[in-house]
N, C-alpha and C positions, 0 to 999 in steps of 0.2 A: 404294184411295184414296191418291193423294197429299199428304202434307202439308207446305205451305209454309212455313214459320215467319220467313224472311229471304228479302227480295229475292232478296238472292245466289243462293239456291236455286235460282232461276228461268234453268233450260239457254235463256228468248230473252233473257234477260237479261245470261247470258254471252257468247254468240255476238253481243249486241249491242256488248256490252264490247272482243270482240276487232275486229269490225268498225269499229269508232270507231280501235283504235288501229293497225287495217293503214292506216284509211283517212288519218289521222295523215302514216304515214310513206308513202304512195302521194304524197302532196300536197305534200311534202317535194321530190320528186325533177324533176328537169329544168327543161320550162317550165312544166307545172305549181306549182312554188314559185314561179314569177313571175307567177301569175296571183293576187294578193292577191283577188281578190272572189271567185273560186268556191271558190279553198283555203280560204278563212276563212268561208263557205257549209259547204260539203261540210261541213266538218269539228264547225260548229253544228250541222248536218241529223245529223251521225250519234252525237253525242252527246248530242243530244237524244234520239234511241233510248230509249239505256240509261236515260240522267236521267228522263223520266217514267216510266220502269216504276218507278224507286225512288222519286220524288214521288209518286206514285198507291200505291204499296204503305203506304208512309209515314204518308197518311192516313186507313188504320184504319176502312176502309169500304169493301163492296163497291163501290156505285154509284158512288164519288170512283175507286175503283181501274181502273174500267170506261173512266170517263172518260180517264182521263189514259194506259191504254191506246191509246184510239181518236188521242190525240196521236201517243204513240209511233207508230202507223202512219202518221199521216198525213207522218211525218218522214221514214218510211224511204222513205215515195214520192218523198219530196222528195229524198230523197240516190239515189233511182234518176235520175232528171229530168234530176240535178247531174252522173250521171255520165255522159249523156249529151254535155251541155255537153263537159265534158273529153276524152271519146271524140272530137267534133266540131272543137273545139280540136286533135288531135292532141295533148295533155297524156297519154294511155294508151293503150296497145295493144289491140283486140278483145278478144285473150285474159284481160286486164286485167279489162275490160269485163264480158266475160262472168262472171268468176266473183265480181266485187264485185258486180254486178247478181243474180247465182244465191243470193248470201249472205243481200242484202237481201229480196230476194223469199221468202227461203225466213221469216226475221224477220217478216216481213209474215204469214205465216200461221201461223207460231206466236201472233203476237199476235191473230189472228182464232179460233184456237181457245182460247187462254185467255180471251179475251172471252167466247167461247159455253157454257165450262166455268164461269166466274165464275157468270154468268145462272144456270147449274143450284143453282148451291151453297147451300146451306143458311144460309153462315155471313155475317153480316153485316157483322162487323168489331170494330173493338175499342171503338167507340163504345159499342157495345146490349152490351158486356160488364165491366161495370166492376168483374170482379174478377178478370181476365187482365190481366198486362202483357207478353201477346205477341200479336199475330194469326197464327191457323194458317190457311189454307183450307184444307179438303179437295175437294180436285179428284180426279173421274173421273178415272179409269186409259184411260178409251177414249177423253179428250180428247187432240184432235190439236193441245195445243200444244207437245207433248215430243218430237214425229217427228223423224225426220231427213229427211221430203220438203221 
């Protein structure tokens, strides 16, 4: 079993980390940084990522933590969506394309199997335990939301 004890801990929650600040400096560059509404898009959709996994961690419950999971994905669809736009725009190259969209899809299924890991778990959160002042999960080891697919 895996135990969580910090956000941090959470490998979609790094690779969200890092996704948020490639995608940062992607939107930075050329005409991309003149397109004010999708850069300032993109760049909410993919911080939004990271941000509800640590808001939904935060609040010390599985079912909150489930929840504000199922945001996080629905963000990172949104910053796939976005990055079509830009691809469309000519603001990124395919190559570009391809591997911000392989990042986030991959993000997207780390948060579907920590989802389905949560559901198993035992642990409820720090609510129902009022005499921890930390929440651990302990997550399956055969949960796929630690893969590298």
């Amino acid at each position: 079993m895996a135990k969580i004890n910090r956000f941090e801990d959470l490998e979609v929650w790094k690779l969200a980390r890092k996704l948020a600040g490639d995608i940062f400096w992607l939107s930075q560059e050329g005409s991309f940084s003149k397109d004010f509404e999708l850069k300032n898009q993109i760049n909410r959709a993919s911080g939004s990522i990271m941000d509800n996994i640590a808001e939904g961690f935060g609040r010390a419950n599985r079912a909150e933590f489930i929840v504000f999971l199922g945001y996080s994905s629905g963000s990172s669809t949104e910053v796939k969506s976005q990055l079509y736009r830009a691809l469309d725009r000519k603001h990124i190259e395919q190559e570009q394309f391809n591997l911000f969209y392989s990042t986030t899809d991959r993000i997207g299924k780390m948060l579907f199997g920590l989802i389905q890991a949560l559901k198993k778990s035992p642990v409820r959160g720090l609510k129902y335990k009022a005499a921890e002042d930390e929440v651990t999960y302990d997550l399956r080891e055969d949960a796929d939301f630690n893969t590298e697919n």
